[in-house]
Wavefront OBJ file of the C-alpha trace (Angstrom):
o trace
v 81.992 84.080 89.884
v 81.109 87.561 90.127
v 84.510 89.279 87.861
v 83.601 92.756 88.924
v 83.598 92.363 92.821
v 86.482 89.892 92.820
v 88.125 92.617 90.965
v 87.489 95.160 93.788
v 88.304 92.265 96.196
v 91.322 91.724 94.421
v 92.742 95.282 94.163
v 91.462 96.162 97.829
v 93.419 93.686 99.545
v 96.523 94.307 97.367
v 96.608 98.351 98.240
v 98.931 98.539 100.527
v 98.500 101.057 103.914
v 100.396 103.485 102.201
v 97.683 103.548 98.760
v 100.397 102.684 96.675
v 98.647 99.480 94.251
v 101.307 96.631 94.414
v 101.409 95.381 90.771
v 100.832 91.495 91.547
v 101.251 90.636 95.050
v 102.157 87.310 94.637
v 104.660 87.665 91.870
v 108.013 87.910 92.739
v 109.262 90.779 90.706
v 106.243 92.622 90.894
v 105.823 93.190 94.551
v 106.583 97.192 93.837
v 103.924 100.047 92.801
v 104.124 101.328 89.105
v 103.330 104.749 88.182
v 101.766 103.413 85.375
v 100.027 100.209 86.719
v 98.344 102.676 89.443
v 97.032 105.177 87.578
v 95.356 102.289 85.039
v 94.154 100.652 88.703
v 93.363 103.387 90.399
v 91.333 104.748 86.686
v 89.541 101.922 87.211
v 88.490 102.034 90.434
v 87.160 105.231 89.924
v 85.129 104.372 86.409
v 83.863 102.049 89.581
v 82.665 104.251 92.414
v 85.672 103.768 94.372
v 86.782 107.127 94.674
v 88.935 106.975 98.250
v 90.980 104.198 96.495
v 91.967 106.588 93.782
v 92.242 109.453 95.798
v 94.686 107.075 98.024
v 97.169 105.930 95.304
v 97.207 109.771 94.110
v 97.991 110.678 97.316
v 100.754 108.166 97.883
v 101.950 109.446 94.206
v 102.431 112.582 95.400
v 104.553 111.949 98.965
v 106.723 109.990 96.831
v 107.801 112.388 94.612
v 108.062 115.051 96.591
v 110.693 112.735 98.375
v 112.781 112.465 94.998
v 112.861 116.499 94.712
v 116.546 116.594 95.432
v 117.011 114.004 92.838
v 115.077 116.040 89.927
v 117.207 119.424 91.179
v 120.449 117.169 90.796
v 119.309 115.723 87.059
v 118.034 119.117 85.728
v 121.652 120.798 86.642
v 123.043 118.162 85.090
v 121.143 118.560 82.052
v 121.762 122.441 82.560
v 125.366 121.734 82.147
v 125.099 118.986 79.658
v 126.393 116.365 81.553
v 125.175 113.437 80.482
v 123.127 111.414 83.114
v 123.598 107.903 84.340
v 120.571 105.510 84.688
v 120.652 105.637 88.106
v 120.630 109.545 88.284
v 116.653 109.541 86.662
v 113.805 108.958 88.768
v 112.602 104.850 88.634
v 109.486 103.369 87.339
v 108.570 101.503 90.134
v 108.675 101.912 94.189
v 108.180 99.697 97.223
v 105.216 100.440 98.858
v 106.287 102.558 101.461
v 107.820 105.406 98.555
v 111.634 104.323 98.673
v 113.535 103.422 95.892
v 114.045 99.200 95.141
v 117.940 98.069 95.987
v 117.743 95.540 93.052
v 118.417 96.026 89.587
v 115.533 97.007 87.680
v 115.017 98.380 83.924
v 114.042 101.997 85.501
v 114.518 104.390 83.489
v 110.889 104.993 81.825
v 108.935 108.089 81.166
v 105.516 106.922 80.034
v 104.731 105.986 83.487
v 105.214 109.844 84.523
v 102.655 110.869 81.862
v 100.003 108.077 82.744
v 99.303 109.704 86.782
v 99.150 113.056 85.115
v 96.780 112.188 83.143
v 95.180 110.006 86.002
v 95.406 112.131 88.425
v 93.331 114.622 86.048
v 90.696 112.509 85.332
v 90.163 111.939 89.162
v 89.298 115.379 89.752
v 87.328 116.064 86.391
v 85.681 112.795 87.840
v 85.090 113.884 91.161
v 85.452 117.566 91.330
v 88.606 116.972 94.284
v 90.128 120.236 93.603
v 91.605 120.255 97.146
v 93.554 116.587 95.983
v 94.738 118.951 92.958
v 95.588 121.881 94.745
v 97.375 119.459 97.579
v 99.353 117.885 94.732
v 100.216 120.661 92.388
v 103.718 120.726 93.479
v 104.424 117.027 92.865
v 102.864 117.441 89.379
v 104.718 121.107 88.544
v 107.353 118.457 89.649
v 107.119 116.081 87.542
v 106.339 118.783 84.399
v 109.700 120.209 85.155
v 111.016 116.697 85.235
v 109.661 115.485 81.424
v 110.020 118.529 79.874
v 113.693 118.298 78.896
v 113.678 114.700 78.621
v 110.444 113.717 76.994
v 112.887 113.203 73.571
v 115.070 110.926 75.387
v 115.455 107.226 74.842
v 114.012 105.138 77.334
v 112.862 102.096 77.945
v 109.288 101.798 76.519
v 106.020 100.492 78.980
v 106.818 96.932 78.454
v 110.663 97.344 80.043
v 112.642 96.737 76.916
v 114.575 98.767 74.233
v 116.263 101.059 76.262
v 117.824 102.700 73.137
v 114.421 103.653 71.152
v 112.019 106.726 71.557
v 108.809 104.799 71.701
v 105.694 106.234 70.615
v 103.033 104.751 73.337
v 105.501 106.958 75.627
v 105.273 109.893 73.786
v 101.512 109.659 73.255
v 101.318 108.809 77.039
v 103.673 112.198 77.517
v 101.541 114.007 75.545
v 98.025 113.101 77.432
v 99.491 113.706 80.698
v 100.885 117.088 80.270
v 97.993 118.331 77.812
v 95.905 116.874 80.944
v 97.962 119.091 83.318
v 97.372 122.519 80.995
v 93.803 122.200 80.563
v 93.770 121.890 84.553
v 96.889 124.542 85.397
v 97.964 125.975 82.319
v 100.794 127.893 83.796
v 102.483 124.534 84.903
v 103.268 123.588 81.324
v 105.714 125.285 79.216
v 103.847 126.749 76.357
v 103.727 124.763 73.414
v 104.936 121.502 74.877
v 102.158 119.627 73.985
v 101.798 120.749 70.791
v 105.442 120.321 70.135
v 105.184 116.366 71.703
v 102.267 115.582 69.115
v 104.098 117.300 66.091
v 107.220 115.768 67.039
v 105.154 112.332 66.872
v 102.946 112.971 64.066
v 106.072 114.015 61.683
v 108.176 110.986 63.050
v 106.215 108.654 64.303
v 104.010 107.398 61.346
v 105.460 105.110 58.946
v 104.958 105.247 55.128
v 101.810 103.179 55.051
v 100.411 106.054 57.385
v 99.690 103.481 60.738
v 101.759 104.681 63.696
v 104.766 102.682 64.706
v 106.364 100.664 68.243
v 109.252 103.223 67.781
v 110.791 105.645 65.913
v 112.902 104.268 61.944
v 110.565 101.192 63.088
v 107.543 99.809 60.686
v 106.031 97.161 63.418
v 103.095 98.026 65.549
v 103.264 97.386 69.301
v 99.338 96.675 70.925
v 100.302 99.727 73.209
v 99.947 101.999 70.750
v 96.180 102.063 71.009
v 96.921 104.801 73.737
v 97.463 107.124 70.994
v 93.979 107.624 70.707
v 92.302 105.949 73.998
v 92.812 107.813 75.974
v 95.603 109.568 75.237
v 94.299 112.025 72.502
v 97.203 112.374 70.460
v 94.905 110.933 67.881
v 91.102 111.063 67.208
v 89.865 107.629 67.567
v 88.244 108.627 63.757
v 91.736 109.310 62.377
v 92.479 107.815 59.515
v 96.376 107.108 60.983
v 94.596 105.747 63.878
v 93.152 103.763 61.641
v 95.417 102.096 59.827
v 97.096 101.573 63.037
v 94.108 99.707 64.257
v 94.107 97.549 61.351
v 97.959 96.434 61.680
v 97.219 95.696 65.499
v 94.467 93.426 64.562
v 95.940 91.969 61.552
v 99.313 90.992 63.465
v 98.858 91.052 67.413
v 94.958 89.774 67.667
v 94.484 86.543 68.057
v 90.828 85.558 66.148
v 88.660 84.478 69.152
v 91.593 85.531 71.799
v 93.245 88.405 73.141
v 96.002 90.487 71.875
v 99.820 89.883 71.670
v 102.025 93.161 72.905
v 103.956 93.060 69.822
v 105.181 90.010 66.817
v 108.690 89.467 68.418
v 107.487 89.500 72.176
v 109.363 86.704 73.987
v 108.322 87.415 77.428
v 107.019 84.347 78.865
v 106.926 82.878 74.996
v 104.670 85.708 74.400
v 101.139 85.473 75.240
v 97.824 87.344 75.100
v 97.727 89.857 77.045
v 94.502 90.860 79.393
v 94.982 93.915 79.829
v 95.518 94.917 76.108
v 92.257 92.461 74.983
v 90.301 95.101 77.409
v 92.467 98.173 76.133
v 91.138 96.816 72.738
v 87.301 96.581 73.896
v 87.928 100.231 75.052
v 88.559 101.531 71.320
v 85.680 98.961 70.322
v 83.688 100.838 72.264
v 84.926 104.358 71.421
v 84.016 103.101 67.868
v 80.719 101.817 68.170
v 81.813 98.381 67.916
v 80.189 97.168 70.567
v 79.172 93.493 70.104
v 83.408 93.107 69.445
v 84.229 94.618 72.756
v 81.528 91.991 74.485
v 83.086 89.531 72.465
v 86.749 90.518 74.220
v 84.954 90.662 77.587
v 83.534 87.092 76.815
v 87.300 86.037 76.487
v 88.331 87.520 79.424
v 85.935 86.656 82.058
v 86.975 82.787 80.748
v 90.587 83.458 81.352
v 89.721 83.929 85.594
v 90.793 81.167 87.853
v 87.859 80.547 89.986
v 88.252 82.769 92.690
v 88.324 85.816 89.834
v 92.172 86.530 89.742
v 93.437 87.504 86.348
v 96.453 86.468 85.023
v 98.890 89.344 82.969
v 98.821 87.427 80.212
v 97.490 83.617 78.668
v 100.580 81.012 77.941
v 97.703 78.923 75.152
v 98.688 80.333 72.069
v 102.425 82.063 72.564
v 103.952 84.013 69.876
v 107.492 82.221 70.790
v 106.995 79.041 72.958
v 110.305 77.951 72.837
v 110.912 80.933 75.157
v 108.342 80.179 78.170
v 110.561 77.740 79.569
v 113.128 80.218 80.682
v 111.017 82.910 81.893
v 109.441 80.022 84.513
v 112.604 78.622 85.553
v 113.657 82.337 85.674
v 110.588 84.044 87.838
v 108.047 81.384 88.328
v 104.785 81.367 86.824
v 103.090 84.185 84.671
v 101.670 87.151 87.280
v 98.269 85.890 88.825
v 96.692 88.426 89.949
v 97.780 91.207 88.013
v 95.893 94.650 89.010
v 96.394 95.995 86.037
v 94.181 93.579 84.490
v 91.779 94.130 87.087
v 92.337 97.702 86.708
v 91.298 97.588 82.522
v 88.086 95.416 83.519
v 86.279 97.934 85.811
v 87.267 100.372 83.230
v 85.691 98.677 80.404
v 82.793 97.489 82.381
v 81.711 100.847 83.061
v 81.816 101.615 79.486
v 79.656 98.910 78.670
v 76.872 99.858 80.624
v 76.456 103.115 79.283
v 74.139 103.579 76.623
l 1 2 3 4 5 6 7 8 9 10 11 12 13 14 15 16 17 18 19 20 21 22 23 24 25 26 27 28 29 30 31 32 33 34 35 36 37 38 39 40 41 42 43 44 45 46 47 48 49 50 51 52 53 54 55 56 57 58 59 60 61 62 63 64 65 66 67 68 69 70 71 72 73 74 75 76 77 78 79 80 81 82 83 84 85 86 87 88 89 90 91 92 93 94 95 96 97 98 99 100 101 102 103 104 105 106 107 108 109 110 111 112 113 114 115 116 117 118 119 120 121 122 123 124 125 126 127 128 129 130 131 132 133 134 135 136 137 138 139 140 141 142 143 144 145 146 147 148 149 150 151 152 153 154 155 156 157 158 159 160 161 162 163 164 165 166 167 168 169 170 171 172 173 174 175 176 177 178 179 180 181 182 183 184 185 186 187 188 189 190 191 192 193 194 195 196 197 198 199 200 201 202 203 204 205 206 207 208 209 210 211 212 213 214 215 216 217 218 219 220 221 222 223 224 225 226 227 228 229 230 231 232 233 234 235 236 237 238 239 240 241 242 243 244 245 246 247 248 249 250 251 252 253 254 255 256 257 258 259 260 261 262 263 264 265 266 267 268 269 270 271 272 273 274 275 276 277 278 279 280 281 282 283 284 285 286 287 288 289 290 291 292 293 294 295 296 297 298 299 300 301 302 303 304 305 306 307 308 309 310 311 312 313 314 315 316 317 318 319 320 321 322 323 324 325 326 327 328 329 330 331 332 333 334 335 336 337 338 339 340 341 342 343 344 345 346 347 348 349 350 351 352 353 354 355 356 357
């Protein structure tokens, strides 16, 4: 089994017409496009060659937003006049396919997403010099600048769909990357000093006494997504001694010796497994670090976790965090996301670190 083309198989067949990235096509709650899931998949298809993928999903990215412009003019007044916004009145996480809006309840309100296609959409064209993609989407992402910038302190529901009444710092690091991304690119798109002020904001708040960074803010845990921070997010050298520390609480409390990596100690999704997507996220800083022979060691543990026609799971039900919890998520959704693309997504991307020297 060949990991790396099924993987391309895999996300391929599962990008719909459109070039939205459907999250897990055979899932049934995950049968949408994420911001945030596409910009990881579409990343990876382009640490992979596959340019016209990427260039797809940004694309689709793009027409979507531009179709929620009435519904960012309606939520800035509001915000002008300090009425308070309802859930509904913020622009979702996720979309069907086609750009609309899902009917069914979801947990939507989540900025991190917004900040990972910045920042993905970026890379693309440092990647492959597509200014015309940039220059064709500038007023989705001046869009979406205008968008974060008065909410980006808000409390939100973090990446992982929970904790709607937290400020989360793997969103604020994700914030910060994508709009830093945006000013190197088109400087005049960014409000001067938002940035800086994100990463100050985080920095002064978001580091607990021990000096690691934290899930979210008056929090001491760690959360696995906070390895952002640093890759690739910047807020963070990868070197930083916060980074660090941080580093060292993931590993001591969310990595599994010989596994993967948990999301965070009280996860109770699915009984809370290991997580693909964060063992390769893992490899990535491994990597970044020199630690090379512990990233292969991660990839080792992943390519074993593939059913045999190379679909990934999102995350591996051996050693859960809370077991007496799986049952309920099954009889709930079925069973755990198989393929996921965002696991596919992470692979290419840490495949293609590998093989440079």
């Amino acid at each position: 089994m060949n990991l790396h083309q099924s993987s391309l198989d895999i996300i391929r067949t599962a990008q719909a017409p459109s070039g939205a990235y459907v999250a897990a096509p055979t899932f049934s709650q995950y049968r949408y496009a994420w911001l945030r899931d596409g910009a990881w998949i579409a990343y990876g298809m382009d640490c992979a060659g596959q340019h016209d993928s990427a260039r797809a999903f940004y694309t689709w990215v793009g027409r979507t937003l531009e179709k929620q412009r009435d519904r960012v003019e309606r939520l800035l007044d509001m915000l002008a006049q300090n009425v308070t916004p309802a859930d509904a009145d913020y622009l979702p996480t996720r979309f069907t396919p086609d750009g609309a809006i899902g009917t069914d309840d979801w947990w939507d309100f989540q900025l991190d997403g917004y900040g990972a296609w910045l920042w993905g959409l970026a890379a693309h064209v440092d990647m492959t010099g597509d200014r015309a993609l940039w220059a064709a989407l500038e007023p989705a992402v001046a869009l979406t600048v205008r968008y974060l910038a008065p909410l980006w302190q808000s409390t939100n529901y973090d990446c992982w769909e929970e904790h709607r009444d937290q400020i989360h710092v793997s969103t604020l690091a994700a914030l910060y990357g994508g709009l830093s991304a945006v000013q190197r690119r088109s400087p005049a798109l960014v409000p001067g000093g938002l940035p800086e002020a994100i990463r100050a904001f985080t920095l002064q708040t978001g580091v607990a006494p021990g000096g690691h960074l934290v899930k979210s803010l008056g929090s001491d845990a760690v959360d696995a997504s906070l390895l952002w921070a640093a890759v690739p997010y910047g807020l963070l050298d990868v070197e930083d001694e916060r980074f660090a520390r941080t580093l060292a609480r993931i590993e001591r409390d969310l990595r599994r010796p010989g596994g993967g990596v948990y999301r965070y100690a009280a996860d109770v999704y699915y009984g809370g497994g290991e997580w693909i997507l964060l063992a390769a996220w893992l490899a990535w800083v491994y990597i970044e670090l020199g630690r090379r022979a512990e990233a292969r060691e991660l990839v080792a543990w992943i390519e074993a976790q593939a059913s045999e026609d190379g679909a990934l799971p999102e995350q591996v039900s051996d050693h859960l965090l809370h077991p007496a919890h799986f049952a309920e998520w099954e009889a709930r959704w079925g069973t755990v996301a198989r393929p996921l693309l965002w696991s596919h997504g992470m692979v290419l991307i840490v495949e293609s670190r590998l093989e440079k020297p």
